[in-house]
PDB file as gemmi writes it, atoms N, CA and C in Angstrom:
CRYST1    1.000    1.000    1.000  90.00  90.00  90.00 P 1                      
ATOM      1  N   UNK A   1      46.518 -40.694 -36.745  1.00  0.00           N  
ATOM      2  CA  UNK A   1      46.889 -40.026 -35.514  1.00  0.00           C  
ATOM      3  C   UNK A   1      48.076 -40.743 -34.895  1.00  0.00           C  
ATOM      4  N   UNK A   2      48.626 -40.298 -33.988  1.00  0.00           N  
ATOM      5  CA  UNK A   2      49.962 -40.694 -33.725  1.00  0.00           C  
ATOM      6  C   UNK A   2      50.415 -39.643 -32.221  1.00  0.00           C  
ATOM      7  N   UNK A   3      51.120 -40.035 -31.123  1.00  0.00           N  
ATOM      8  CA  UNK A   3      51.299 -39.356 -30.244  1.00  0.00           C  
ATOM      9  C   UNK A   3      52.356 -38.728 -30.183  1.00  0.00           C  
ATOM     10  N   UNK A   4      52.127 -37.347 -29.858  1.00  0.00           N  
ATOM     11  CA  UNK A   4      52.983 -36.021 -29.966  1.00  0.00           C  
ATOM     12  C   UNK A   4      54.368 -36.461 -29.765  1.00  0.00           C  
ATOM     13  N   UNK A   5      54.930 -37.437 -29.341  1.00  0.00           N  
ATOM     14  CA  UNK A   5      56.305 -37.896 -28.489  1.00  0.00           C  
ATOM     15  C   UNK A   5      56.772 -38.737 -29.463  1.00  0.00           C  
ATOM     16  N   UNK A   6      55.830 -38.921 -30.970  1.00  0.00           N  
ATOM     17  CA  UNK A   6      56.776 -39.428 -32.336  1.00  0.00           C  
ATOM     18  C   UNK A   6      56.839 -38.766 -32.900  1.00  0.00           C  
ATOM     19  N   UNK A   7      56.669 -36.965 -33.263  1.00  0.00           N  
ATOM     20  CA  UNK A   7      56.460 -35.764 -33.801  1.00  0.00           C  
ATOM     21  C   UNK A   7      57.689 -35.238 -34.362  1.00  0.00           C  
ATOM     22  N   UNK A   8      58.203 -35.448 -35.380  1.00  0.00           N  
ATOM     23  CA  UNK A   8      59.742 -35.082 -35.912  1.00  0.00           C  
ATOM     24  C   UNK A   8      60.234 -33.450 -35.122  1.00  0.00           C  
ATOM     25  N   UNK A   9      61.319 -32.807 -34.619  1.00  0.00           N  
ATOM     26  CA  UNK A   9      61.696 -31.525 -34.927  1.00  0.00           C  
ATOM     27  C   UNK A   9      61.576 -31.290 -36.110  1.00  0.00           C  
ATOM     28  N   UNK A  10      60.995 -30.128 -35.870  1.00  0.00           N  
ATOM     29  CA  UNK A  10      60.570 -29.344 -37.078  1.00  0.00           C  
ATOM     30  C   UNK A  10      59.683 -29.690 -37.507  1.00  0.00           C  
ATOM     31  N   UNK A  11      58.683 -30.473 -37.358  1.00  0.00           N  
ATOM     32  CA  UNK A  11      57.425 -30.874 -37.950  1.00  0.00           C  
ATOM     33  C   UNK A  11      55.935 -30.222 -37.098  1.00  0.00           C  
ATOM     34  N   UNK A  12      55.106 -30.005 -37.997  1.00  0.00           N  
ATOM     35  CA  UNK A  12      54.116 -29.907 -37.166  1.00  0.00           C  
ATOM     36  C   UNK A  12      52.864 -30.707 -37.201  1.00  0.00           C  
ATOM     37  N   UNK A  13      51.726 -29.974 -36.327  1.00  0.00           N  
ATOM     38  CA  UNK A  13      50.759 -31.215 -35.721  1.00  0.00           C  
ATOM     39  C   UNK A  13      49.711 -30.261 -35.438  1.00  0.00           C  
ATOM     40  N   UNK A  14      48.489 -30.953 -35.889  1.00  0.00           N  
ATOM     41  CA  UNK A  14      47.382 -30.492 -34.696  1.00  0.00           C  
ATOM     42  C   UNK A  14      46.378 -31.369 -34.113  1.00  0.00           C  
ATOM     43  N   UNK A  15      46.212 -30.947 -32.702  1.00  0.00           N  
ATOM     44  CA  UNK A  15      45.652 -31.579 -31.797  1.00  0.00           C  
ATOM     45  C   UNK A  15      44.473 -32.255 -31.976  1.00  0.00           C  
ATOM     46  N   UNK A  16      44.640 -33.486 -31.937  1.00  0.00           N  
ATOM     47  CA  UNK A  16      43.236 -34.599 -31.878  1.00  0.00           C  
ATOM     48  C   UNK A  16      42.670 -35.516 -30.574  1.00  0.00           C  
ATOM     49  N   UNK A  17      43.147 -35.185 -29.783  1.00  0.00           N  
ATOM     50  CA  UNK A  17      42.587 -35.742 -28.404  1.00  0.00           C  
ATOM     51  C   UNK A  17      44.035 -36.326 -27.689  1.00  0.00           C  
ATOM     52  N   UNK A  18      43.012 -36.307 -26.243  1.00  0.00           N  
ATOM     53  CA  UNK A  18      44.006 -36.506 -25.129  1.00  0.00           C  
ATOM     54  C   UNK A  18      43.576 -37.924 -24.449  1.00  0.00           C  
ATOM     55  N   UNK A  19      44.676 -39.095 -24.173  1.00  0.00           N  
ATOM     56  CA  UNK A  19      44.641 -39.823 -23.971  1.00  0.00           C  
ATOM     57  C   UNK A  19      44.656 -40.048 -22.477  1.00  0.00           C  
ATOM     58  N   UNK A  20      44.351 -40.964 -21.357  1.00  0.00           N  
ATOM     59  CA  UNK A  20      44.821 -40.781 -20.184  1.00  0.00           C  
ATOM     60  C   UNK A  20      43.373 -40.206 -19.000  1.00  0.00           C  
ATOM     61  N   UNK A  21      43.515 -40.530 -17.598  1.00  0.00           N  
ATOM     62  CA  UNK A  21      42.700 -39.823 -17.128  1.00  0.00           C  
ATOM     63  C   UNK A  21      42.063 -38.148 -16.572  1.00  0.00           C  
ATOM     64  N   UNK A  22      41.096 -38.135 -16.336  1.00  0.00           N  
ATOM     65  CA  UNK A  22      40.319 -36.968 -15.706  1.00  0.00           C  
ATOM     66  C   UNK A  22      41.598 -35.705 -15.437  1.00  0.00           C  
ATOM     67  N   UNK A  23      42.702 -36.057 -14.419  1.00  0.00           N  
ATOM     68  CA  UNK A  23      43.726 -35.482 -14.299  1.00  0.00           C  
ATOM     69  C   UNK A  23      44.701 -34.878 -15.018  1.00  0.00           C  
ATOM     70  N   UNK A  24      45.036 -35.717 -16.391  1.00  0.00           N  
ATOM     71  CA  UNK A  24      46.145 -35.430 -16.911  1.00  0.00           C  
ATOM     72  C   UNK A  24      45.532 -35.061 -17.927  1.00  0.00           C  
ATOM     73  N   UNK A  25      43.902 -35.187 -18.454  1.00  0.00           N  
ATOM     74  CA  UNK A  25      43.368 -34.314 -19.598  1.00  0.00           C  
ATOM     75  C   UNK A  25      43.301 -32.858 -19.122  1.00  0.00           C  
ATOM     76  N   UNK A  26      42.750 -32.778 -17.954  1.00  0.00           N  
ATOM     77  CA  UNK A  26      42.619 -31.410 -17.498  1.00  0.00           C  
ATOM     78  C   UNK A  26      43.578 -30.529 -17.524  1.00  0.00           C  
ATOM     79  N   UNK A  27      44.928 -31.132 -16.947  1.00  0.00           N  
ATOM     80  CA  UNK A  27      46.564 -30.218 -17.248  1.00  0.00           C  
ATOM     81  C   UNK A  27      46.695 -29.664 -18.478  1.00  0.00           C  
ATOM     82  N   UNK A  28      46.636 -31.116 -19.410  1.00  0.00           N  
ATOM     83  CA  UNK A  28      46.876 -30.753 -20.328  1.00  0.00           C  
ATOM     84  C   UNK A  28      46.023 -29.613 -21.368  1.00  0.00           C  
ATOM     85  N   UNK A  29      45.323 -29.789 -20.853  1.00  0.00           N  
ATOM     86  CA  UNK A  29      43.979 -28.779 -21.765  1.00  0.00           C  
ATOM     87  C   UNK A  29      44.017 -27.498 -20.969  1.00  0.00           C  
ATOM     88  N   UNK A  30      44.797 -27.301 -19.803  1.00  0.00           N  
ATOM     89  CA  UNK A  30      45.144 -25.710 -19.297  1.00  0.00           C  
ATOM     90  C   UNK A  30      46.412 -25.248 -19.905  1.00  0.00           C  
ATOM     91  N   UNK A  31      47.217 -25.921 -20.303  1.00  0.00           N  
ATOM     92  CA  UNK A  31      48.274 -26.312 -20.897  1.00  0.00           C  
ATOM     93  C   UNK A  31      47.726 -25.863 -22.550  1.00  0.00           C  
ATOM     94  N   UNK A  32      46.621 -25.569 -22.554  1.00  0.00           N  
ATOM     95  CA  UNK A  32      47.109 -25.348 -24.454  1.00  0.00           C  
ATOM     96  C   UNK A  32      46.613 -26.560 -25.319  1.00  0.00           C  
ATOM     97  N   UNK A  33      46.669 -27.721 -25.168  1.00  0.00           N  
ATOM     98  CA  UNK A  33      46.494 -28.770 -25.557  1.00  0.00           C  
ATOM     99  C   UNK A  33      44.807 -28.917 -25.721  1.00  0.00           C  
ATOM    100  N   UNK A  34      44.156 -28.418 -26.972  1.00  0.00           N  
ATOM    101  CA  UNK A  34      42.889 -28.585 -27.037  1.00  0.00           C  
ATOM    102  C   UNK A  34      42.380 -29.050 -28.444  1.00  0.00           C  
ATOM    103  N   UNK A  35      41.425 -29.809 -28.521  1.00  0.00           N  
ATOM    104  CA  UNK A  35      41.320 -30.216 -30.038  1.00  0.00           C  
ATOM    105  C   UNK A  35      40.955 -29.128 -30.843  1.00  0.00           C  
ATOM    106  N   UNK A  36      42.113 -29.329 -32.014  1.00  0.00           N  
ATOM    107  CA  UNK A  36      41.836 -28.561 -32.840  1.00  0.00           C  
ATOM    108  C   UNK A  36      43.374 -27.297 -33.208  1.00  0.00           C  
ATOM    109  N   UNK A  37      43.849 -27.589 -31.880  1.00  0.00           N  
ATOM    110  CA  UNK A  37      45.063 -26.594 -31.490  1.00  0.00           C  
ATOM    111  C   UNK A  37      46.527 -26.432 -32.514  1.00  0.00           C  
ATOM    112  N   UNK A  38      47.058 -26.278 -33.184  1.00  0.00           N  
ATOM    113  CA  UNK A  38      47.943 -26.390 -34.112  1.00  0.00           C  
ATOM    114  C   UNK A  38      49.488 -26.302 -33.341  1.00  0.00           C  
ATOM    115  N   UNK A  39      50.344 -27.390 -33.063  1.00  0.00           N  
ATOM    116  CA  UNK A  39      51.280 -27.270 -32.525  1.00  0.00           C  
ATOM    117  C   UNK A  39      52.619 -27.203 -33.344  1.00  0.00           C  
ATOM    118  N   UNK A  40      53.673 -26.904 -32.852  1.00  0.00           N  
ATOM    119  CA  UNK A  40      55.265 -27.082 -33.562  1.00  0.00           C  
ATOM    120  C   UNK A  40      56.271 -27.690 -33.137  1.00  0.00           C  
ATOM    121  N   UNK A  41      56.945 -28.742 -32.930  1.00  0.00           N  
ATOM    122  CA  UNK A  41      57.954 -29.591 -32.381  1.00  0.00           C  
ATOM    123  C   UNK A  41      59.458 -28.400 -32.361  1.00  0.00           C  
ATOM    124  N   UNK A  42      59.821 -28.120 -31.298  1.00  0.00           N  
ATOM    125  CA  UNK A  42      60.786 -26.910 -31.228  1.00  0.00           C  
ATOM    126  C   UNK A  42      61.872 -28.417 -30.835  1.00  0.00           C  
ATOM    127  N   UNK A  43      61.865 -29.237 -30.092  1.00  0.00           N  
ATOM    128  CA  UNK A  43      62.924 -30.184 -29.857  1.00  0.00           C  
ATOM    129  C   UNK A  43      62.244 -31.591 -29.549  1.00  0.00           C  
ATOM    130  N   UNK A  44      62.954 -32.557 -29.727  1.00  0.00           N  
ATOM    131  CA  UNK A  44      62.146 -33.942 -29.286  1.00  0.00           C  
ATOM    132  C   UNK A  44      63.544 -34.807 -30.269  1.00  0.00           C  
ATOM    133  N   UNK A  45      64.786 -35.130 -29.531  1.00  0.00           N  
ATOM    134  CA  UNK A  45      65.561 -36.114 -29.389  1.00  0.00           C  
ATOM    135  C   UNK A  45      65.037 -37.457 -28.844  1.00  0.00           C  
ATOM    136  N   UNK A  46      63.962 -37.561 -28.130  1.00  0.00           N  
ATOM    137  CA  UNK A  46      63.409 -39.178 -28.503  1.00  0.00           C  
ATOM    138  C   UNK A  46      63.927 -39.723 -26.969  1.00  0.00           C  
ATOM    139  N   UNK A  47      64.478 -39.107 -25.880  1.00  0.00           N  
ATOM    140  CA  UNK A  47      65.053 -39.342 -24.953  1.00  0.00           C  
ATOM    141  C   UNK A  47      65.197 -38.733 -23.591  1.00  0.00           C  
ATOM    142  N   UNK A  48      64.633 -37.287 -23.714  1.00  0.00           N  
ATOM    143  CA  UNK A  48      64.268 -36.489 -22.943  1.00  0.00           C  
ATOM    144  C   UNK A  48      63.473 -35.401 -22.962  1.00  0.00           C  
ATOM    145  N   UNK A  49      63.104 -34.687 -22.235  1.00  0.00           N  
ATOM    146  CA  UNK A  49      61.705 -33.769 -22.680  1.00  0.00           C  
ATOM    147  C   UNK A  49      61.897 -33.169 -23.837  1.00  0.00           C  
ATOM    148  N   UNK A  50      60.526 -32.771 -24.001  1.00  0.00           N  
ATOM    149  CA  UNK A  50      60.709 -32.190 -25.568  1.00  0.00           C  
ATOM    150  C   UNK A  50      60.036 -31.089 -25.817  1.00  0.00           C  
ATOM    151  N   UNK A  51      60.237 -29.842 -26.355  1.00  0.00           N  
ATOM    152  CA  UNK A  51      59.726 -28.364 -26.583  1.00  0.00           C  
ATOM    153  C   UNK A  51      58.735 -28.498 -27.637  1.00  0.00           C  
ATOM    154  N   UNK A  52      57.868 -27.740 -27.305  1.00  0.00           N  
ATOM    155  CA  UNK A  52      56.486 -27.666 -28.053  1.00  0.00           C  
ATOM    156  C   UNK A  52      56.137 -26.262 -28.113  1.00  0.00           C  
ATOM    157  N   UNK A  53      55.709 -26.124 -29.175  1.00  0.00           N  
ATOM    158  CA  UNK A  53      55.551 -24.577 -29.245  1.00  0.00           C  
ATOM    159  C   UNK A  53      53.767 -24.403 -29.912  1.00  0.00           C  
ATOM    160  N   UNK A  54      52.832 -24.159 -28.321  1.00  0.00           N  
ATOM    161  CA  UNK A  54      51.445 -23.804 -28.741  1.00  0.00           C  
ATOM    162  C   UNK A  54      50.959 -22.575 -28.459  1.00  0.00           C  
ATOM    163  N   UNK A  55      50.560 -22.168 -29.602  1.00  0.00           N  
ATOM    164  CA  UNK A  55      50.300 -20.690 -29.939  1.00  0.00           C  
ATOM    165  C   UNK A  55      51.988 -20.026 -29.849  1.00  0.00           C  
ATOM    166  N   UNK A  56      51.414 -18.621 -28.765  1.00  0.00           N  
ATOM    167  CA  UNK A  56      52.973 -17.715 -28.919  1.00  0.00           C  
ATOM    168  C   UNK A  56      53.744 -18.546 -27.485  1.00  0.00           C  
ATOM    169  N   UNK A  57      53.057 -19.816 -26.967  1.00  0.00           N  
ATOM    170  CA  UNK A  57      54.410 -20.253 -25.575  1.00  0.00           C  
ATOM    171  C   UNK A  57      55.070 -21.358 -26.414  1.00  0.00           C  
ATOM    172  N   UNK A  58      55.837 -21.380 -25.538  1.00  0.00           N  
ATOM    173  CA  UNK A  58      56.718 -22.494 -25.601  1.00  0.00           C  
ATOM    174  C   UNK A  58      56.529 -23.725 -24.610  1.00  0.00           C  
ATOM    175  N   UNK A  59      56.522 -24.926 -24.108  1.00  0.00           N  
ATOM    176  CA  UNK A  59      56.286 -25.930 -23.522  1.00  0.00           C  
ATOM    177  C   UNK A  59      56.836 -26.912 -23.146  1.00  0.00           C  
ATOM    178  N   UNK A  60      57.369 -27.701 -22.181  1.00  0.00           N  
ATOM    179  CA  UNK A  60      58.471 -28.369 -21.825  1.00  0.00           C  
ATOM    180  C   UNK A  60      57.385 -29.800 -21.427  1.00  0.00           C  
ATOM    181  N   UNK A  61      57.401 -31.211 -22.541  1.00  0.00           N  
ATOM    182  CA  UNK A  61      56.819 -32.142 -21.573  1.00  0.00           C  
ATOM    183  C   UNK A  61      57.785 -33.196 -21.447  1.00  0.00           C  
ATOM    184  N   UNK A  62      57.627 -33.965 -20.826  1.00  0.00           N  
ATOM    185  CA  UNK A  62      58.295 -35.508 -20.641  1.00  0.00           C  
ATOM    186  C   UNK A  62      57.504 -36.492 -21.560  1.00  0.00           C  
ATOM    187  N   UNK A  63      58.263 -37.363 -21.717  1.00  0.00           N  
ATOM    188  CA  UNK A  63      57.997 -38.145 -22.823  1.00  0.00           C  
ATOM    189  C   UNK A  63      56.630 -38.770 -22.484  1.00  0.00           C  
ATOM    190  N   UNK A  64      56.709 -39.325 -20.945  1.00  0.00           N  
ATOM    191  CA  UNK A  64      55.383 -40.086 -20.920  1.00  0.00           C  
ATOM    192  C   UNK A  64      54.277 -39.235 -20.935  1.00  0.00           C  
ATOM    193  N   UNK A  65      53.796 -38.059 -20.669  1.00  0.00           N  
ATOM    194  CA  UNK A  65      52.821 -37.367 -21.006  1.00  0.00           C  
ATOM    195  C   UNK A  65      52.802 -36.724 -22.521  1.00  0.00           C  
ATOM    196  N   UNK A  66      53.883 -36.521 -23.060  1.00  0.00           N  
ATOM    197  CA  UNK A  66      53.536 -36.530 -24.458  1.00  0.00           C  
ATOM    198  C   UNK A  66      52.973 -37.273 -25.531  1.00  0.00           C  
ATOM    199  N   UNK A  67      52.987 -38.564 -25.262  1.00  0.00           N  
ATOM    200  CA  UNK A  67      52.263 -40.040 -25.465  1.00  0.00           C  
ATOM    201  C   UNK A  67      51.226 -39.788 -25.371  1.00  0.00           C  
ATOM    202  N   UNK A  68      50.486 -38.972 -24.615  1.00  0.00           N  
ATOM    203  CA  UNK A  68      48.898 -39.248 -24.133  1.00  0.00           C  
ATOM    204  C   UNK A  68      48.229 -37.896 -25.290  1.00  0.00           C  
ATOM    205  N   UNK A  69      49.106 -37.489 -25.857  1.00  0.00           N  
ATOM    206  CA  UNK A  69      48.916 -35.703 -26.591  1.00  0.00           C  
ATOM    207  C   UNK A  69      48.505 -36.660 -27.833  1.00  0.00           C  
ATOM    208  N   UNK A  70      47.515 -37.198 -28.708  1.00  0.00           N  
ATOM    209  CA  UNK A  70      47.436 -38.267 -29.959  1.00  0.00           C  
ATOM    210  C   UNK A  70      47.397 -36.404 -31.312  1.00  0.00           C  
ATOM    211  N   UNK A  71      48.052 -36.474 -32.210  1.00  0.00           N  
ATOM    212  CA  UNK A  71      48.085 -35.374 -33.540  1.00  0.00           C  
ATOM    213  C   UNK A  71      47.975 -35.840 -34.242  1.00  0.00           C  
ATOM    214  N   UNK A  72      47.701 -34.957 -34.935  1.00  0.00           N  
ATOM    215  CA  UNK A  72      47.612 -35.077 -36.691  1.00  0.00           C  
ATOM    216  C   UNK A  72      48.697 -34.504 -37.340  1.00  0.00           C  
ATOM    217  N   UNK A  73      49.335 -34.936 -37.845  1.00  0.00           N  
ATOM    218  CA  UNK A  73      50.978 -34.471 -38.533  1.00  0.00           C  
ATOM    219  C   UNK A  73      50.126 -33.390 -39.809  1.00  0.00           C  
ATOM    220  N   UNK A  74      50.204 -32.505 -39.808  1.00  0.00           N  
ATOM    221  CA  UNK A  74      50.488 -31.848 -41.137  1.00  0.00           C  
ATOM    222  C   UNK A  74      51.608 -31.027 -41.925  1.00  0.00           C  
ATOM    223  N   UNK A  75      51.650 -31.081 -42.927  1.00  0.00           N  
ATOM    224  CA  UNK A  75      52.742 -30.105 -43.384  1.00  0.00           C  
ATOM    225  C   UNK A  75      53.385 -31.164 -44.367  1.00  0.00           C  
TER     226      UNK A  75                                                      
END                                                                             
C-alpha cells in the first residue's frame, strides 16, 4: 500500500483505507473514497493538487490529504 499522492499519472489504484481523523475519513468517504473503490490518477505533478478520477467524477485534492488516501497500485 502506498498513499494516493505517490500514484504515477496514468496509473491506477484501488482504495485500501483512510488514514487521519473522524473528520477527514468522513469527507473523504462522501468524496468517493471507500474501500474497495477503483481510482485513476488524471494529474499528480508531485507539487500541486492532483486529479483523480472516481467512478464517472473527477476530483481535485491537495497533496496533504491525498497522503491520508493509502492504495493499492494495480495495472
Amino acid at each position: 500500500m502506498k498513499p494516493l499522492g505517490f500514484l504515477s499519472m496514468g496509473r491506477s489504484g484501488v482504495v485500501r483505507d483512510i488514514s487521519g481523523g473522524k473528520s477527514v475519513r468522513s469527507r473523504l468517504t462522501g468524496m468517493g473514497f471507500i474501500e474497495g473503490t477503483s481510482i485513476h490518477m488524471i494529474k499528480n505533478d508531485s507539487s500541486g493538487p492532483l486529479i483523480v478520477a472516481v467512478g464517472e467524477g473527477r476530483l481535485v485534492l491537495g497533496q496533504g490529504v491525498a497522503h491520508k488516501v493509502l492504495i493499492e497500485e494495480v495495472g
